[in-house]
PLY file of the C-alpha trace (Angstrom):
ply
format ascii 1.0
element vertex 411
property float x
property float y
property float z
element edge 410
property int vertex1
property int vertex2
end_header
114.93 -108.40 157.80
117.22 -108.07 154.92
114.70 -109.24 152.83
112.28 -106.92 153.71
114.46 -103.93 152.93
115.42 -105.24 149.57
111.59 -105.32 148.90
111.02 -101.79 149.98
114.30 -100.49 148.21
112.48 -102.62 144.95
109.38 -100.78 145.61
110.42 -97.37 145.90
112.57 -98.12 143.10
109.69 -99.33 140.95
107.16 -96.38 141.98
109.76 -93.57 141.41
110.60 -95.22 138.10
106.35 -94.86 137.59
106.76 -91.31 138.50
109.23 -90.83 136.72
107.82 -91.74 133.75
104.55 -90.69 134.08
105.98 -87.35 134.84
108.05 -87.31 131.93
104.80 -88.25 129.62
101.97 -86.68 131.61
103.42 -83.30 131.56
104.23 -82.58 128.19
100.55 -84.53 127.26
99.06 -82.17 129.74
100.36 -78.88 128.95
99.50 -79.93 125.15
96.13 -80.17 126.09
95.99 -77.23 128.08
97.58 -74.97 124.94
94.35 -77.01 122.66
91.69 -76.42 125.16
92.18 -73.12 126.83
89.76 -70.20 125.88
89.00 -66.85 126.72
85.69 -64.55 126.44
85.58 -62.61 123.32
84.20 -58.95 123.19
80.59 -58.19 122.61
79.66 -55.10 121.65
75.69 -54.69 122.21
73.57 -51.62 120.52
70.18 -50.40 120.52
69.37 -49.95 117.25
65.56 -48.72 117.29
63.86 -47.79 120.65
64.82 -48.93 124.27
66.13 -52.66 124.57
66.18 -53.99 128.27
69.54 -55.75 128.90
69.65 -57.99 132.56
73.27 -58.53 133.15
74.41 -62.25 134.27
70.85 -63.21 134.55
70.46 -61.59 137.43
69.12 -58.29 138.35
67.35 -56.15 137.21
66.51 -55.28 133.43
68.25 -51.99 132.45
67.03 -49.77 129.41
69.85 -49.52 127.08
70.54 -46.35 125.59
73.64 -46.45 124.51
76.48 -48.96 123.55
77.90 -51.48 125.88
80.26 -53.82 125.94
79.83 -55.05 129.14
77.33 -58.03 128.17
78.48 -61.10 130.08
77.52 -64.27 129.53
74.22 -65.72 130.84
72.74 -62.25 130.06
68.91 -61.05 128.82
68.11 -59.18 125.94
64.41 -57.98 125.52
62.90 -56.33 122.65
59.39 -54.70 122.78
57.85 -54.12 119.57
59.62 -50.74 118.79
62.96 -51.76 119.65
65.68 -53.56 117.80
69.01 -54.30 118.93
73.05 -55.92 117.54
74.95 -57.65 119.03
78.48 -57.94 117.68
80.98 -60.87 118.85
84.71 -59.96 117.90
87.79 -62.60 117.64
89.86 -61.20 121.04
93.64 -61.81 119.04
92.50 -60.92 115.87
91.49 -56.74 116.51
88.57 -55.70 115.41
87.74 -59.19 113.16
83.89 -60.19 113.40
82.61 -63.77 114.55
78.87 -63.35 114.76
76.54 -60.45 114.41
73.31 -61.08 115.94
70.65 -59.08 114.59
67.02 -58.86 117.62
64.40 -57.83 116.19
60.92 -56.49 118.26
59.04 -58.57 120.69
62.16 -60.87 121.24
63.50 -62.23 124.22
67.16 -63.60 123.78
69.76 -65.29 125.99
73.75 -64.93 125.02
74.97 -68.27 127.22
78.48 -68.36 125.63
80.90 -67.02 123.15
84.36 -68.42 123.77
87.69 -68.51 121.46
91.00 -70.01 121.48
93.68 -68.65 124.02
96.51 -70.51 122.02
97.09 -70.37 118.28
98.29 -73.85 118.74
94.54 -74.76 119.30
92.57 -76.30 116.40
88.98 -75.53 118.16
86.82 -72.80 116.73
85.44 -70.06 117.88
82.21 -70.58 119.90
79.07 -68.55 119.70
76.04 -70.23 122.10
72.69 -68.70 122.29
68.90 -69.14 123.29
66.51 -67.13 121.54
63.19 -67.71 123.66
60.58 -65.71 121.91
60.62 -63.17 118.88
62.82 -63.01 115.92
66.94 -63.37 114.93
69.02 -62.73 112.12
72.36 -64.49 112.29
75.57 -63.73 110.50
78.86 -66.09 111.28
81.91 -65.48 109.81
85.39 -67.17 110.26
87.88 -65.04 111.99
91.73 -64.83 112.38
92.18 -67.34 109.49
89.79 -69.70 112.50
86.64 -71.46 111.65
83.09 -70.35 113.95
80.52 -71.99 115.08
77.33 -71.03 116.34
74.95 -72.74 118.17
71.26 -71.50 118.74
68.93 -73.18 120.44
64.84 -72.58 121.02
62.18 -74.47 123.14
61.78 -76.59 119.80
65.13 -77.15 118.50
69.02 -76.77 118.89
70.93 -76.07 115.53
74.48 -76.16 114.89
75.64 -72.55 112.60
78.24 -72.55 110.18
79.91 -69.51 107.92
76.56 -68.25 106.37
73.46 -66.11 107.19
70.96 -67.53 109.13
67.11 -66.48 110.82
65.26 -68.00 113.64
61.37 -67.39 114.37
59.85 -68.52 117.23
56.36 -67.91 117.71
54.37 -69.66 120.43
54.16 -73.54 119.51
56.86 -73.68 116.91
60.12 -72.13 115.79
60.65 -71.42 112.13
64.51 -71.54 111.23
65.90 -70.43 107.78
68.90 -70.62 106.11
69.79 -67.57 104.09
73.34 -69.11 103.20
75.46 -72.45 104.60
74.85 -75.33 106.30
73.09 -76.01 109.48
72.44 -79.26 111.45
68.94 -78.79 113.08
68.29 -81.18 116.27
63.97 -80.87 117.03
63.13 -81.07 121.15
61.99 -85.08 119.74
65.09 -85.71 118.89
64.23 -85.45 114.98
67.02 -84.23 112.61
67.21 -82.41 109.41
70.59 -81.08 107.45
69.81 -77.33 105.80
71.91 -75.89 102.91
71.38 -72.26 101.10
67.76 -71.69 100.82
66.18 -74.24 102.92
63.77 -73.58 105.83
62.44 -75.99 108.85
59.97 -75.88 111.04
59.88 -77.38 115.15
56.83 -78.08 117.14
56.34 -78.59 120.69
55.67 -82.55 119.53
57.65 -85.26 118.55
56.76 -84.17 114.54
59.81 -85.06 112.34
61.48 -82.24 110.44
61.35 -81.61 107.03
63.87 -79.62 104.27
61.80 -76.86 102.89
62.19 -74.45 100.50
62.43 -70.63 101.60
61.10 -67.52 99.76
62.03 -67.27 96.29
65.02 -64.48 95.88
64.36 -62.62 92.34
67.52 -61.01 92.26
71.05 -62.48 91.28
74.41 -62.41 93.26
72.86 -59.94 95.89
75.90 -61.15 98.15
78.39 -59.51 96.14
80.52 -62.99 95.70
80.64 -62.46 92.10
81.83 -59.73 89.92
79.15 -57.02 89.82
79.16 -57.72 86.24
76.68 -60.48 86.96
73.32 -59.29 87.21
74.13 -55.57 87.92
75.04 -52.84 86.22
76.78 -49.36 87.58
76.44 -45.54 86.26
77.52 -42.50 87.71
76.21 -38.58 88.38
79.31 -36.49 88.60
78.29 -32.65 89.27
81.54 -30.59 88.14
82.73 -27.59 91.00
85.24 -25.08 91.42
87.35 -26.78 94.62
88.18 -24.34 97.16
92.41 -24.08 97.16
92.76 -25.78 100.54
90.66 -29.01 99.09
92.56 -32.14 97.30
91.50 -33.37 93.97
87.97 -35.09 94.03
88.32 -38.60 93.74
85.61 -40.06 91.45
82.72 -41.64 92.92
83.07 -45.55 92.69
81.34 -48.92 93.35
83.01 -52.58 93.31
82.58 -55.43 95.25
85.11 -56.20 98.22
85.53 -58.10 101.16
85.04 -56.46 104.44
85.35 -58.29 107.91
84.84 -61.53 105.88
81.63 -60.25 104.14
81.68 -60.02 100.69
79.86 -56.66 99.84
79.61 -53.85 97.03
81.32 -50.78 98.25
80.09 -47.09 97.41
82.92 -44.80 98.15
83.53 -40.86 96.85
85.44 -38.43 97.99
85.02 -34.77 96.91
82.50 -31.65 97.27
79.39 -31.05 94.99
77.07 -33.50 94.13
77.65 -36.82 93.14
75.73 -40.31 92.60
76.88 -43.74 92.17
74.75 -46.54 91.87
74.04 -50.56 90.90
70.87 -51.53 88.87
69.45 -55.25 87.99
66.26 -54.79 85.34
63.79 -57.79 86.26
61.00 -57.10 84.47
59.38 -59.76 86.41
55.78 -60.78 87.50
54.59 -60.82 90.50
50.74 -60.52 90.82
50.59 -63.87 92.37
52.64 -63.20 95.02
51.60 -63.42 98.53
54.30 -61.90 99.47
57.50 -59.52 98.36
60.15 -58.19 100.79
63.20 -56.74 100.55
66.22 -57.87 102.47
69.62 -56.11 103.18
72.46 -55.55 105.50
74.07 -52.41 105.00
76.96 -50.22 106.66
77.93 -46.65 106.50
81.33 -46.26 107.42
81.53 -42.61 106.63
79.80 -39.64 104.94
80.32 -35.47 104.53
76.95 -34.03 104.51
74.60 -34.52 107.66
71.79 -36.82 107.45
70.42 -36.92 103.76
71.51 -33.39 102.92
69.79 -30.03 102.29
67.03 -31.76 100.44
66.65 -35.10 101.40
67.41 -37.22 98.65
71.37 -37.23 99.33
71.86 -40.42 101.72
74.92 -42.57 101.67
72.59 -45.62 100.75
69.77 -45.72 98.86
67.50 -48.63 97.10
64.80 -47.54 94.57
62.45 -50.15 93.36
60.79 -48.87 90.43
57.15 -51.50 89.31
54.23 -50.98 87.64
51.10 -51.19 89.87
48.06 -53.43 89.43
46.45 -50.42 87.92
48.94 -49.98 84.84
50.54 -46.48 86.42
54.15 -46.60 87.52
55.75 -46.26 90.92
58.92 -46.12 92.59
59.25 -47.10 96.10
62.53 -45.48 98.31
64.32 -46.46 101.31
67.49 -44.38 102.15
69.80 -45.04 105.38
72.46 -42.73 106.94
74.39 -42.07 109.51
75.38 -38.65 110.56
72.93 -36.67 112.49
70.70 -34.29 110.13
71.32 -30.67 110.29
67.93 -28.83 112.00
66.82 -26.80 109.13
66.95 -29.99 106.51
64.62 -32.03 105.30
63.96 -35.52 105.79
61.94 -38.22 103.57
59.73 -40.61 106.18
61.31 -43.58 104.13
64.82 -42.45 105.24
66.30 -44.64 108.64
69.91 -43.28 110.42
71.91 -46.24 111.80
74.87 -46.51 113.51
78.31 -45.87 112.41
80.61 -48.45 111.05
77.76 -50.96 112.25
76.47 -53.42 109.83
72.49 -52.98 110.05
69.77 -55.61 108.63
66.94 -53.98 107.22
63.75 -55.96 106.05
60.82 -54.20 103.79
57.19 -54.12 104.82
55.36 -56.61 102.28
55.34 -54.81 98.89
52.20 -56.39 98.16
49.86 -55.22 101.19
51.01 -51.47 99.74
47.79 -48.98 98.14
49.15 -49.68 94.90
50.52 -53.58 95.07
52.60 -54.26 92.46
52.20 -56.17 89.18
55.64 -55.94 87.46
59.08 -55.12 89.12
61.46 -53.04 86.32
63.95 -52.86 88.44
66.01 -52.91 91.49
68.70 -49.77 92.36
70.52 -49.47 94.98
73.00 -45.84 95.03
75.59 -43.30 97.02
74.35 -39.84 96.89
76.02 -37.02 98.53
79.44 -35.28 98.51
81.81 -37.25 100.34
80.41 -40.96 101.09
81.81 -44.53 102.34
79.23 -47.59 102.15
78.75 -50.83 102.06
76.35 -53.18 101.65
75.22 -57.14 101.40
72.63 -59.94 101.35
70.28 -57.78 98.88
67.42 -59.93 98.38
63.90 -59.50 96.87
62.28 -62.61 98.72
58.82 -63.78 96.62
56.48 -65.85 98.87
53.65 -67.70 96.49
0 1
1 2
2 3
3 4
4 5
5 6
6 7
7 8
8 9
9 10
10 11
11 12
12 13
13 14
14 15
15 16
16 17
17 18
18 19
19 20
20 21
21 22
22 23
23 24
24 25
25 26
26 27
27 28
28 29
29 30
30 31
31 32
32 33
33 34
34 35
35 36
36 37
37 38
38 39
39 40
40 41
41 42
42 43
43 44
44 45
45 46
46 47
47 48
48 49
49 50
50 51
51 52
52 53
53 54
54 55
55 56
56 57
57 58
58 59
59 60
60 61
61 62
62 63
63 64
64 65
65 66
66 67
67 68
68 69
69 70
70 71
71 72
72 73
73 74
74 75
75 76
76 77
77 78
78 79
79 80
80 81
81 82
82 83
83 84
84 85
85 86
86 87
87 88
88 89
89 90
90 91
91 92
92 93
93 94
94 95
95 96
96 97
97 98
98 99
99 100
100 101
101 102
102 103
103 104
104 105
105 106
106 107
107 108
108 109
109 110
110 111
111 112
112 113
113 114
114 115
115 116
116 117
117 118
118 119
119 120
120 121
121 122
122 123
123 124
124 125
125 126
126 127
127 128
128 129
129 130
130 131
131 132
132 133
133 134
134 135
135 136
136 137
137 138
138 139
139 140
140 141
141 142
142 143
143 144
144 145
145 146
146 147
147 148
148 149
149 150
150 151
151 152
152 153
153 154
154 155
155 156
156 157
157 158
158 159
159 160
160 161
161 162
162 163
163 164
164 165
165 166
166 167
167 168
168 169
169 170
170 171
171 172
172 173
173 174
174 175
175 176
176 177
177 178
178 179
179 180
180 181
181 182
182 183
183 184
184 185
185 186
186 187
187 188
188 189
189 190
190 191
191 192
192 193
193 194
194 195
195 196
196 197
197 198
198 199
199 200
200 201
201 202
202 203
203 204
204 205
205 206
206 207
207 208
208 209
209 210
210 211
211 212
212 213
213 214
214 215
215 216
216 217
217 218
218 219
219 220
220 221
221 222
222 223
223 224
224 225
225 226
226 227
227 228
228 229
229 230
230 231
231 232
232 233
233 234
234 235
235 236
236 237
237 238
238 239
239 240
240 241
241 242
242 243
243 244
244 245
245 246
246 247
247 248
248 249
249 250
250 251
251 252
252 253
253 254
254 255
255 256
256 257
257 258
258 259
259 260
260 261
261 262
262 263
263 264
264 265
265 266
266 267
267 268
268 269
269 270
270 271
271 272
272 273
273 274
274 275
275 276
276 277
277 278
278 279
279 280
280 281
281 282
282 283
283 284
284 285
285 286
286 287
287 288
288 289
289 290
290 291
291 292
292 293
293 294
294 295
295 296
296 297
297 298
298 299
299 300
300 301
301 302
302 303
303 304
304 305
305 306
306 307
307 308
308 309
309 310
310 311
311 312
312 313
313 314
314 315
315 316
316 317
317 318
318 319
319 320
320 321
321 322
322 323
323 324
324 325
325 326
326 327
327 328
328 329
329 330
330 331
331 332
332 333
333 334
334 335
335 336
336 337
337 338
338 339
339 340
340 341
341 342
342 343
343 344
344 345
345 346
346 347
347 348
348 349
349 350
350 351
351 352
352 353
353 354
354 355
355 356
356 357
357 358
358 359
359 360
360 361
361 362
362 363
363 364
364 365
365 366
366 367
367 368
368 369
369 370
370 371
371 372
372 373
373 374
374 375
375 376
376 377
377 378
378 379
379 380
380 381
381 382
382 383
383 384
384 385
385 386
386 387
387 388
388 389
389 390
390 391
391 392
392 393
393 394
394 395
395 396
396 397
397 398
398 399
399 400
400 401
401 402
402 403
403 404
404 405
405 406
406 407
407 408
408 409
409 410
């Protein structure tokens, strides 16, 4: 009997001694983990940018037309495009304010599924942020940007293949039997549906089909111009003038600032940055001379992301030709006479009585906007030479940015 109760005292003694420790390890261990893995949802601010989007909410549902901003756009939810409609979709750092992750840009005829976009609850946590989407059909523009002094990662998957998005700017195409996936700038691990895989760096394309074809490093469209992201000093490849029209201020306005240009860094973007403030005219501008050749091309399309934070005068002013953002390409034709080709982008609504030019486009607001060109070389007069490339501020008052300029030659 004795016995037996000195072998129970032992084993109690033994197993609260296990406890003990355990309790004394396992804790700590576990609430460690728990500060590492935790996450929350980060904001997503979705906007039509062209025509009506249809946004199903949760995957379930109904498909609502989307007229307006939301930022109710949980996860598991549709996005549809028809072919007039383009939409962005904007994935913010929750601790950080207003800091940018990802910017998605959905283009027409696109059918896209946002499955996750997580961050870290803890600053103790060493995980990134998460971005996780399926683009199904149509066409994407990616941006990803670290945020909150955090690393992101992307991930984007298609019927054909699942690739893994660093910092950079990236594009997906998927088109029936195959996806087409570029990247503009960074690194990409791309996983095909066989299970083939291919590492991308700036400037290299891939292409997944429905088969168990390996995939290959190609090279993407040639870019004629130089430091289009802004990463350098505008020094290198550009050069900036300035239109200052003199006035008579009225008493109760401050001193005109002079109309400026420089590059910057704005929500981790590297961009040039057109800013004035003042009344009567003024123009400030960037201009790379190319001088270049292009007869041969297949192809030629201009490629930009641009932002209009603020601006005086309503849409492109009282005749037009006064938009926040403008690029002028100015080429001789195939039939020796010269041309200059326009697109303009603003912002603020255009007052009734004012005109506007049919290549001018008004975006959102302190939205970052990707624009792509029609192909220059399906135009009346196609190209033969490109002189130049200019990209300007017009207007009184004026605050813009913009990034990734690219001239993209296909052979």
């Amino acid at each position: 009997m004795t016995q037996n109760r000195e072998r129970l005292a032992w084993i109690i003694l033994l197993v609260s001694f296990t406890l003990c420790v355990g309790l004394a390890v396992g804790v700590p261990l576990g609430v460690r983990q728990f500060l590492r893995m935790a996450t929350r949802a980060q904001p997503i601010l979705l906007q039509p940018l062209h025509g009506t989007p249809g946004l199903q909410r949760g995957g379930h549902g109904e498909f609502i037309a989307l007229q307006s901003p939301t930022w109710d756009v949980p996860a598991g939810s549709f996005l549809v495009t028809d072919s007039a409609a383009q939409a962005l979709l904007t994935f913010h750092a929750p601790a950080s304010g207003s800091e940018v992750v990802a910017t998605v840009q959905v283009y027409g005829d696109t059918r896209l599924r946002f499955q996750s976009a997580r961050s870290p609850r803890f600053g103790l946590s060493s995980l990134p942020h998460h971005v996780g989407l399926r683009v199904e059909s149509g066409r994407v523009r990616i941006t990803v940007s670290p945020a909150g002094g955090r690393r992101t990662v992307a991930k984007l998957h298609t019927p054909h293949l699942t690739a893994e998005l660093t910092a950079g700017s990236y594009e997906a195409r998927v088109y029936g039997p195959f996806t087409e996936f570029i990247v503009r700038e960074g690194d990409a691990k791309v996983v095909s549906a066989g299970g083939s895989v291919v590492s991308l760096n700036d400037n290299q394309r891939t292409i997944a089909q429905a088969g168990p074809a390996p995939l290959e490093a190609l090279p993407t469209a040639r870019n004629l111009l130089i430091n289009g992201d802004f990463r350098q000093p505008l020094e290198v490849g550009w050069e900036t003038y300035t239109v200052e029209v003199s006035t008579i201020q009225p008493p109760a306005y401050p001193i005109t600032v002079p109309a400026t240009v420089q590059t910057t860094t704005f929500a981790g973007r590297p961009a040039a940055r057109f800013f004035r403030e003042g009344i009567g005219h003024a123009e400030v501008g960037i201009r790379q001379t190319l001088n270049q050749n292009v007869q041969d091309l297949a192809s030629l399309i201009l490629h930009l992301n641009v932002m209009v934070q603020s601006q005086s005068l309503p849409g492109c002013g009282s005749r037009g030709s006064e938009c926040p953002i403008i690029v002028r390409i100015d080429y001789q034709d195939v039939f020796g006479g010269d041309q200059t080709w326009y697109h303009g982008f603003f912002s603020s609504p255009r007052a009734e009585t004012d005109p506007l030019y049919w290549w001018s486009d008004q975006i959102p607001f302190q939205t970052w906007v990707s624009y792509d060109s029609e192909n220059l070389m399906q135009s009346g007069a196609p190209p033969a030479v490109i002189k130049s490339v200019t990209i300007y501020a017009s207007g009184h008052s004026f605050d813009a940015l913009v990034t990734e300029v690219e001239l993209l030659a296909q052979e």
